[in-house]
N, C-alpha and C positions, 0 to 999 in steps of 0.2 A: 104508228110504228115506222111509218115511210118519214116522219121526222127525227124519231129519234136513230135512225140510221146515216141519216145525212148529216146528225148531229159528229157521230161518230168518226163521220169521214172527214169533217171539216174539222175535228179536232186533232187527226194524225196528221192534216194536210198541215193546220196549223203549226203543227210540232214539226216537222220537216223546214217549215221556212224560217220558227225561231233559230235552229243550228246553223243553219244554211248561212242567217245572216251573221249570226255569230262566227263563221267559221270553223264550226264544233263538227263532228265525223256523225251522223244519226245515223244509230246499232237498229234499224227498225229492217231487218233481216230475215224473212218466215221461212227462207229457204234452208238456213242453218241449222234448221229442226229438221231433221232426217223426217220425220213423218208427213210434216206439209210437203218436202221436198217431194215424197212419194208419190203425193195426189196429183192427177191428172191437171193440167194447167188451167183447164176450165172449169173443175172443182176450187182451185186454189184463186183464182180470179173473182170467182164469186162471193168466197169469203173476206177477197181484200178489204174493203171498204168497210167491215165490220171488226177489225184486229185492231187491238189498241195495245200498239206499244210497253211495257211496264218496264222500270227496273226493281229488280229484288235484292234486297236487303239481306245481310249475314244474320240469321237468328228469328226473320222472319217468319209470323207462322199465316200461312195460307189458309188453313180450316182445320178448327178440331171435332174431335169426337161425335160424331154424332149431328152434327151439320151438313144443311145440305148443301150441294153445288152449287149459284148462279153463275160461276164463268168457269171455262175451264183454261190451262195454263199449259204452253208449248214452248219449255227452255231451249232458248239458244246460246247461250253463253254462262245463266245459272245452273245449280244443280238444288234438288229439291227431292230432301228426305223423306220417308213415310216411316211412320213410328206408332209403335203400339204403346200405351200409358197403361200403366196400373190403377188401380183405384188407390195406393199409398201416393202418388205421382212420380213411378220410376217408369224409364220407358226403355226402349232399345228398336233399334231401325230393323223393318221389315224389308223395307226396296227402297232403290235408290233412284231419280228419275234426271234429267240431264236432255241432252239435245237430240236424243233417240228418241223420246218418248212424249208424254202427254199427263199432265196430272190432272184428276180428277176422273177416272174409269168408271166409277161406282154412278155418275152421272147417267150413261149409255148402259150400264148394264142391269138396268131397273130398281136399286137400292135408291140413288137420288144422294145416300150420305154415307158415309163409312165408321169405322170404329177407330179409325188411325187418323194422326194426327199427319198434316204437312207443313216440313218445316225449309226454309231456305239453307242449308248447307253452306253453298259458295254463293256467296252476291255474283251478281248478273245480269242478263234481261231476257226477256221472255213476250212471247205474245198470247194477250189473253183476249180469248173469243165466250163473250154471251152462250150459257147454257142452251139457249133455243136453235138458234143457227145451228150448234150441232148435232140436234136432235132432229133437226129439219132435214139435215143430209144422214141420220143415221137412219131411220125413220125411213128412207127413199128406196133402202137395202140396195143401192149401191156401192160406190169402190170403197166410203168414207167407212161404211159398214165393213166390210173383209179387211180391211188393213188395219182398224183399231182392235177386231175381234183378235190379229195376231199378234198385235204388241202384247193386248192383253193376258195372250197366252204366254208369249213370254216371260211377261212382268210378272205369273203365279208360277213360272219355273225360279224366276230371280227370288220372291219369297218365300217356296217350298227350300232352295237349296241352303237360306239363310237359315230357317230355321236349323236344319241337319249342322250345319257347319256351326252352328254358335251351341250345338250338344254335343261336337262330337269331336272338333279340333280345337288344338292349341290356340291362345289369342292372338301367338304372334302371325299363325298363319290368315285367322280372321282378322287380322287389323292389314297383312297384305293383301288378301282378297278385295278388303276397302277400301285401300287406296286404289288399287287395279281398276275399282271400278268407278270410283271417282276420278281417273284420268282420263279413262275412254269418255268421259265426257265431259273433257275442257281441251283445250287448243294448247296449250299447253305442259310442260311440269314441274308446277308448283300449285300448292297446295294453301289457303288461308284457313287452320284451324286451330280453334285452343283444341288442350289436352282435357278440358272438362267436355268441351261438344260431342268430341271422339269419342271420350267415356260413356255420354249418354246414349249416342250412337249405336255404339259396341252392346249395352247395358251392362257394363263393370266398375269397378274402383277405379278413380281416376289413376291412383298409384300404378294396376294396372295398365293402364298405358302408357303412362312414365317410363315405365320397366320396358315394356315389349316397343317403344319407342326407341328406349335408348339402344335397347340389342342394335336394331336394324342399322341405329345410324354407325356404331361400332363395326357393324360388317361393310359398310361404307355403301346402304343401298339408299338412303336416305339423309338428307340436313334438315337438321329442325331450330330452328329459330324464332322465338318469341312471336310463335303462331303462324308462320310458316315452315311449312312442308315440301323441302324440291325433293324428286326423286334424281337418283345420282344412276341409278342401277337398274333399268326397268327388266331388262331378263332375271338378274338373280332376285327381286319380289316374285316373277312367275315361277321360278325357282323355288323360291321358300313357300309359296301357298301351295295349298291343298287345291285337291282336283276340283272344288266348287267353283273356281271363278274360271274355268276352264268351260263346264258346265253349261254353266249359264250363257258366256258369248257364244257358244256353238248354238244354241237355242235361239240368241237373239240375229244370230248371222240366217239362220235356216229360215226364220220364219219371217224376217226383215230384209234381207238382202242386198235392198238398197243403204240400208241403214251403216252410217261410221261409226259409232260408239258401238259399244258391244250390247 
């Protein structure tokens, strides 16, 4: 074990010194994740030597149905959907995860797998830690334990609220809801998406999004261009959404505090 940790380490070490010499910027960043950020520095020190770097991929998928966790994944610059699939194969997004959070929950909370799939959203990078390490610190019922048990709680406000909102309002206010919350977790605003991904996203006609696309960019809150997305307008989106994405950041602010993305 005590090898293949060293292994670990001499391969992020390695990755730092291929950029370095290339003169490339290395995104290897764990602070950017609002959740590592949070942890005590002698928590977050002990996991260094064990985080391996990743970039993800637009379309990528992290784990379906019914698989279990070996690493779990802490975006900092991706964002990373969770989607429920049907048995025809139609799906539609449950929660949305980003640099607030941590994918893979069902890890620590004694399932090991889940029903939903995870998919890459926005390309990015992310740090991915070995399922055992964090069982090691969950396991300890320490801070590692109280701070994920609240994101957690969060993250079943953000899927409770999804479901209501995708029964009970309009799309155009559920496709602003998702943008809203796909911004709170990127650094900037613009947006890389087709109208088929959103569709699936959403679980609607893709024409459907066509439509509730084009409103928005006609009220001039949005530009959409051959799969980018900039927001033009960010008050009138909070404007046109329903009280859901209001909702949810009040939940992820209360229970997070430390946390920038909502």
């Amino acid at each position: 074990m005590e090898h293949s940790d060293e292994c670990h380490g001499f391969r992020r070490s390695f990755a730092v010194y291929l950029c370095q010499a290339a003169h490339l910027p290395f995104t290897f960043e764990p602070r950017k994740n609002s959740l590592l950020a949070a942890l005590p520095d002698e928590q977050l020190q002990r996991w260094l030597p064990h985080f391996e770097p990743t970039t993800l991929s637009l379309g990528q998928v992290l784990s379906e149905p019914g698989a279990a966790w070996s690493d779990v994944y802490f975006p900092t610059t991706a964002i990373v959907s969770l989607l429920y699939v049907t048995e025809n194969g139609a799906s539609a997004e449950i929660a949305v995860v980003g640099n607030e959070g941590i994918v893979g929950i069902s890890l620590f909370m004694g399932g090991s797998s889940t029903l939903s799939r995870a998919v890459v959203q926005s390309a990015g990078h992310c740090v991915r830690l070995a399922a055992r390490h964090v069982m090691d610190e969950f396991n300890n019922a320490g801070p590692v334990l109280h701070l994920f048990l609240r994101y957690t709680q969060a993250l079943i406000t953000q899927m409770s609220q999804t479901a209501v909102c995708n029964r009970h309002h309009s799309l155009d206010q559920q496709l602003c809801r998702w943008l809203l919350l796909s911004l709170d977790r990127l650094e900037g605003d613009e947006l890389v998406m087709t109208q088929e991904l959103m569709a699936n996203m959403l679980g609607v006609r893709r024409e459907g999004v066509t439509e509730a696309a084009r409103r928005l960019q006609q009220d001039g809150l949005i530009r959409y261009l051959r799969g980018h997305i900039s927001v033009l307008d960010r008050r009138g989106l909070e404007k046109r959404t329903c009280e859901c994405y209001a909702v949810v950041k009040k939940e992820y602010d209360r229970l997070l505090p430390r946390s920038k993305a909502v």
